[in-house]
C-alpha positions as CSV (number, residue, x, y, z in Angstrom):
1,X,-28.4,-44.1,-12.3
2,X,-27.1,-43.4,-8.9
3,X,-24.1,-41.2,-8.0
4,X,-21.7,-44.3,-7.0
5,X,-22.6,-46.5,-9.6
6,X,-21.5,-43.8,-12.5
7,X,-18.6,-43.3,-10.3
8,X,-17.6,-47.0,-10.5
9,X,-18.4,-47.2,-13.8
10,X,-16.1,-44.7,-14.9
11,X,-13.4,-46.6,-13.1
12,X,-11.9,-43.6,-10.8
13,X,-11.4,-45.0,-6.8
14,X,-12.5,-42.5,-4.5
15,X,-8.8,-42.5,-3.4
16,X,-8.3,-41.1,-7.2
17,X,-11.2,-38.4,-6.6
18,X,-10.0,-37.0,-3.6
19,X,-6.4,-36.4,-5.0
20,X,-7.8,-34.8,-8.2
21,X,-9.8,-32.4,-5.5
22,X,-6.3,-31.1,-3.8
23,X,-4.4,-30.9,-6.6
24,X,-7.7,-28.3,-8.1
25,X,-7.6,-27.0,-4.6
26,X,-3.9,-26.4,-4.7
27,X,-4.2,-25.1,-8.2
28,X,-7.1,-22.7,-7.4
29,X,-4.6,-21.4,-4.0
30,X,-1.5,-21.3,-6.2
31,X,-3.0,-19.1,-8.9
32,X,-5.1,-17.0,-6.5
33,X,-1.3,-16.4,-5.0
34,X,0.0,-15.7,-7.9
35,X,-3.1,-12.4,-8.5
36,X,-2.4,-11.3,-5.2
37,X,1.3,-11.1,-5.8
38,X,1.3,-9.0,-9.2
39,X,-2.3,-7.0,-7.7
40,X,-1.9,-7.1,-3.9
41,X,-0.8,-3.9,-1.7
42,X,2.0,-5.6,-0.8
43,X,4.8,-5.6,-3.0
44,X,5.3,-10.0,-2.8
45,X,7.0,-9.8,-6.9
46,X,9.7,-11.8,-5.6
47,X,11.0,-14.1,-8.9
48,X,11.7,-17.5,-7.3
49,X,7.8,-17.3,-5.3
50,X,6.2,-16.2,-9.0
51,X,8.3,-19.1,-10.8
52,X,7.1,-21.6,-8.2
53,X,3.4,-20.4,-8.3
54,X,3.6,-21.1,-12.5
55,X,5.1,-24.3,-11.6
56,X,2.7,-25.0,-9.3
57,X,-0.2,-24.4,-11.4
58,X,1.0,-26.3,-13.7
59,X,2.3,-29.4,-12.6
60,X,-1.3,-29.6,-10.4
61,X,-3.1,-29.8,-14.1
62,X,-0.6,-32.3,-15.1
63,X,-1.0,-34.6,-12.7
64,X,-4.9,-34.2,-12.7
65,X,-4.8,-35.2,-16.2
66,X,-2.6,-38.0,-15.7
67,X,-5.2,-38.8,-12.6
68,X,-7.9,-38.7,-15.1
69,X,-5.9,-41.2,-18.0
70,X,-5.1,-43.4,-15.0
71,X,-1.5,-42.9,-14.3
72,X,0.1,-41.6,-11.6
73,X,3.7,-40.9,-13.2
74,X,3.2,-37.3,-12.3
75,X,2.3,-37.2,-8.8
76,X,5.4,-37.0,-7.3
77,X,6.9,-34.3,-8.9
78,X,3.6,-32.6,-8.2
79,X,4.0,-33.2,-4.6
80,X,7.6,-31.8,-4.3
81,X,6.8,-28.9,-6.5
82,X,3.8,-28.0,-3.9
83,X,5.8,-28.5,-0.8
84,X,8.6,-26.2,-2.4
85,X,5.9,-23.6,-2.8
86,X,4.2,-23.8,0.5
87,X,7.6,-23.6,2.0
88,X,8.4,-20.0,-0.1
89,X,5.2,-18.6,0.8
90,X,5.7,-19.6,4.7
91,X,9.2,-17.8,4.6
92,X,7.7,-14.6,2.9
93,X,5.0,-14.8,5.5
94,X,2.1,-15.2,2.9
């Protein structure tokens, strides 16, 4: 069976597919952040970034899973909570 036809089968858009990829891409980023924080040289332990970073993490899995079920209830919390932790980083020059 060919690549696109199991893909339609299952019954996830490509649209779908390419929003599970960037929330495991922001995922993968936030927790790499989060090693570098408590590991790095640098001391970057700053509470509100580390709380985010969880957050982060988390709500990406969330809405993947949600993706997955076919709902997207938790995809715009998972935007804002991104944004919010993109924006820390910026102003701690990450």
């Amino acid at each position: 069976m060919a690549e696109e036809e199991r893909r339609s089968e299952v019954g996830i858009s490509q649209e779908v597919r390419e929003c599970i990829k960037a929330t495991s891409d922001c995922y993968s980023v936030s927790a790499e952040t989060f090693k570098y924080c408590v590991e790095g040289e640098m001391d970057l332990r700053d509470p509100q970034l580390m709380r985010l970073l969880i957050d982060c993490c988390e709500i990406c899995q969330t809405a993947q899973n949600s993706m997955l079920r076919g709902s997207d209830e938790q995809l715009i919390r998972c935007s804002e909570v991104c944004d919010e932790t993109a924006d820390c980083c910026r102003r701690l020059a990450i």
